[in-house]
N, C-alpha and C positions, 0 to 999 in steps of 0.2 A: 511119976507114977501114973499110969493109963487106969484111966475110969474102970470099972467092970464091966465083963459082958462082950469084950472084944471091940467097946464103940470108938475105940481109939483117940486123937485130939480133937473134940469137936469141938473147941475153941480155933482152933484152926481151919478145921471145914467151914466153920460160920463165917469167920474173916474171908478165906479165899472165896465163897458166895456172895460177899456182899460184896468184894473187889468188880468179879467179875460183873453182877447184879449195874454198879458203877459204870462198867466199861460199858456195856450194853446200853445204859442211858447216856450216855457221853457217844456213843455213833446213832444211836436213834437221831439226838437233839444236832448233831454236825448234819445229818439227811432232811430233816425238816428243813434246817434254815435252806439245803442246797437246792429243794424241792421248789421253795420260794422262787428262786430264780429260775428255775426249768419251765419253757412254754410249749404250751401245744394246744392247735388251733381245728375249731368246730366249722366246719362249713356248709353251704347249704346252698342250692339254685347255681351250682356249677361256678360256688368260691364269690358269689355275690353278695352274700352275705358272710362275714366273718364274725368268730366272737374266739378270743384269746384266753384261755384259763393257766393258771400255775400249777405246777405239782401238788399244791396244798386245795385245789379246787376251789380256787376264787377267780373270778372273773376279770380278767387285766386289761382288755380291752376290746371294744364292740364297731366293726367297719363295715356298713353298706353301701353299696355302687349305687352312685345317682342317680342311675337310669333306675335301677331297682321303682326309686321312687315317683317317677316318672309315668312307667309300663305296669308296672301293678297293683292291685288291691289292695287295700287294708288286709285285708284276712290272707291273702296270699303271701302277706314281706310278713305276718305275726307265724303263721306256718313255719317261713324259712329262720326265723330266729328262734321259734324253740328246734327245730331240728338240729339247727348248728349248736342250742345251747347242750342239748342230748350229749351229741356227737363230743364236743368238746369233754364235758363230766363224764363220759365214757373212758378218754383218751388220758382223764387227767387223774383218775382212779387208777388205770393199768398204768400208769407211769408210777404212782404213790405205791401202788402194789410190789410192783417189779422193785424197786428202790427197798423196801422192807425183805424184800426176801433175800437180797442178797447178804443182809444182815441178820438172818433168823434163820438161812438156809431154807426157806419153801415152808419150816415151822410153822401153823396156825396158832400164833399163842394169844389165849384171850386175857383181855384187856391191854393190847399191846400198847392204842392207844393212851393209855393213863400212864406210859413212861415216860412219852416226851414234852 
């Protein structure tokens, strides 16, 4: 017997949303872990300093040319390591970005993070 009012099974519409709801957590959580392994590197003074970040925007690894140390200033090698660190949390957010949308379709949904 169907509810009144035309609402049809909504024990069913609740199941197929919380399935769905499911799947949607279950490719978020597969994208985080694959985001962990995706690199992309911040550079600065023409790749003389490097700083490596992951999809997840952590920082994997920091290389500066010895000359770097050599030929310039304190304040001039701390310049090029925040612009490469910039540069990288730039590169490592559009990579995290692009990776969600392909799963949300370009969707803005908030609190997307508190799924994975």
């Amino acid at each position: 017997m169907k509810p009144p009012g035309g609402m049809g099974d909504w024990s069913g519409l609740m199941k197929q949303a919380q399935k769905q709801l499911g799947d949607f957590q279950k490719k978020m959580k597969e994208m985080d872990e694959k985001l962990k392994d995706r690199i992309v590197e911040g550079s600065a003074g023409g790749g003389m300093v490097k700083v490596l970040f992951n999809g997840k925007q952590e920082v994997v690894d920091v290389k500066i040319d010895p000359s770097v140390l050599e030929e310039e200033d304190q304040e001039f090698l701390e310049e090029m390591i925040m612009a490469a660190i910039r540069q990288g949390l730039e590169k490592s957010n559009d990579l995290a970005e692009e990776e969600k949308s392909k799963i949300t379709g370009g969707m803005n949904i908030p609190g997307l993070e508190n799924l994975m």
